[in-house]
N, C-alpha and C positions, 0 to 999 in steps of 0.2 A: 680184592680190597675189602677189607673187616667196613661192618656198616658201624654209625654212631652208636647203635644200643651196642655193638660189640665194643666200642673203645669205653663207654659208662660203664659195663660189667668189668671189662678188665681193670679200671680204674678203683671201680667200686672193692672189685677183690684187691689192688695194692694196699685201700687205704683200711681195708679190712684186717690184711696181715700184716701191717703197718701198727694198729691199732692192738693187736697181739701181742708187740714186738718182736716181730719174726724179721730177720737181719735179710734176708735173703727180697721178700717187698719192701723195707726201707731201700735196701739198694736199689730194688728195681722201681720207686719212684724219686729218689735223687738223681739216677741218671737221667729219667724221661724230663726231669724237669732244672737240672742244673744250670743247665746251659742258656735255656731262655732266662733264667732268673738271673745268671751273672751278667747276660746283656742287659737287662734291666738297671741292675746293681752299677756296670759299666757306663751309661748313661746318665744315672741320676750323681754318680761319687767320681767318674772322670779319670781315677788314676785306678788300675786293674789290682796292684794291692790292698787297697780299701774295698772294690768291691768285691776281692776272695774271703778278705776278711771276715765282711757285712755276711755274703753267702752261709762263710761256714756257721755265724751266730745265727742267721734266720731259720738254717736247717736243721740247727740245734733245738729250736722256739717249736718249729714244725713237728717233729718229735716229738717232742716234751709234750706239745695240745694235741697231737692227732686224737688222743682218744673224745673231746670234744665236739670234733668235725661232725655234725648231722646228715648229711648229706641234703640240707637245703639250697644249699650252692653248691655250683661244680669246686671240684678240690682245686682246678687249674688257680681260680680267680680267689680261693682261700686260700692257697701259698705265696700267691702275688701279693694279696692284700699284707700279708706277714713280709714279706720281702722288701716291699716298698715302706711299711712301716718301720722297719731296721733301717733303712737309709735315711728315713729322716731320723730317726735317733740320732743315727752318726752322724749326719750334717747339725744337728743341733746341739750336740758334744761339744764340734767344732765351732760353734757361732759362727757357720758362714752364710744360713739363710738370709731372707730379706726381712727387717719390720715394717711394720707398718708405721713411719713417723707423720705421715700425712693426707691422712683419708680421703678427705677433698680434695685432693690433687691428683690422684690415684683414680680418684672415681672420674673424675674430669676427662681425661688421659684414656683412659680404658674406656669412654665413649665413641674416641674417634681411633678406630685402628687404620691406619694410614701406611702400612707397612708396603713396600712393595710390592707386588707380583712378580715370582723368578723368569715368568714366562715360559718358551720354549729350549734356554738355555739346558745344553746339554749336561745334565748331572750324575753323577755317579752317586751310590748308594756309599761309598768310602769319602769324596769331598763333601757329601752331607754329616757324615758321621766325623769327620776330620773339623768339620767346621762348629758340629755341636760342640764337641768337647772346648772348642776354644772359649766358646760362653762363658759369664761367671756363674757362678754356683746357683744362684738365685734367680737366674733366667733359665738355666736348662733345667732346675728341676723343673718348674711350673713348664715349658716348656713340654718337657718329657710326658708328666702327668697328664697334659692335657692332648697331647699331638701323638703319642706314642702309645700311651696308656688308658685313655678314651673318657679320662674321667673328666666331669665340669667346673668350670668355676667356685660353684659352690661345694660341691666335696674338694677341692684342691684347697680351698680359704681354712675348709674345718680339718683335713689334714696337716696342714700348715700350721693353721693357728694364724693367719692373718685374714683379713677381709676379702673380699670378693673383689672388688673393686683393685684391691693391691694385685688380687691373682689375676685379673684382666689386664694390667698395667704390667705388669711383668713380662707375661703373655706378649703381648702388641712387644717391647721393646725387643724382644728375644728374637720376635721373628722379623724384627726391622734389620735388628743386628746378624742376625744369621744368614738375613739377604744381601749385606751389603758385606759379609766374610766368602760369600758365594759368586760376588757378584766378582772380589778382587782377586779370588783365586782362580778366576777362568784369563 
């Protein structure tokens, strides 16, 4: 089993010969990382044509800056950050995000998360994934960002472009609503 400083060198050499333009590491860091990023892309946009779409333009983006990349961050979590960046573009093309029309109600609301507990109900990783996607747009993203993709409130509000408060209230509804899509499909 390769240690971590073996998987950083070999990484280091893709985004090196990446950085070249040598067709041969671009391929070999599209494939290592396509696929977690179309699930990404699949979560945050819902329908899998949009997020081949999103994919093909972020790995276009990735390209185009790899020479950029300093190697202050792992490349994983700078292709992520480009990845997830393109899906909000594309949700915000579409105006299907959330606004923010009332702050104080939002902040109010994302005080008390009152959401369920799914318990020991028996879940599959497919009725969870069945049940995301049924959210509306504005709940899975925040949803996704914060539960999938480890970020907090406050980078999701400055991602977004809305308050903190909205991404907490978003938050709490998403996972009331997802308990209770969980709850009726068992």
């Amino acid at each position: 089993m390769p240690s971590s400083a073996d998987y950083r060198d070999t990484h280091r050499e893709l985004v090196l010969g990446c950085q070249r333009k040598d067709r041969n590491a671009q391929r070999a860091l599209y494939g290592h990382y396509a696929k977690p990023m179309y699930n990404l892309c699949l979560r945050m946009l819902r329908h899998s044509h949009d997020a081949e779409d999103v994919l093909q333009v972020a790995f276009v983006d990735i390209f185009g800056k790899i020479e950029t990349f300093n190697f202050d961050a792992s490349i994983s979590a700078w292709i992520k950050r480009i990845v997830i960046n393109r899906c909000i573009d594309h949700l915000k093309k579409r105006r299907l995000l959330t606004t923010d029309l009332d702050t104080n109600r939002h902040d109010a609301a994302a005080e008390e998360d009152t959401a369920p507990a799914l318990g020991a109900q028996e879940l599959s990783v497919e009725k969870i994934k069945n049940a995301t996607m049924k959210l509306s747009e504005g709940y899975r993203v925040v949803l996704s960002l914060y539960l999938f993709e480890g970020y907090d409130h406050e980078e999701i509000a400055q991602i977004l472009g809305i308050s903190v408060g909205t991404s907490k209230s978003q938050y709490s509804r998403a996972r009331k609503r997802l308990a209770a899509l969980l709850t009726d499909n068992n």
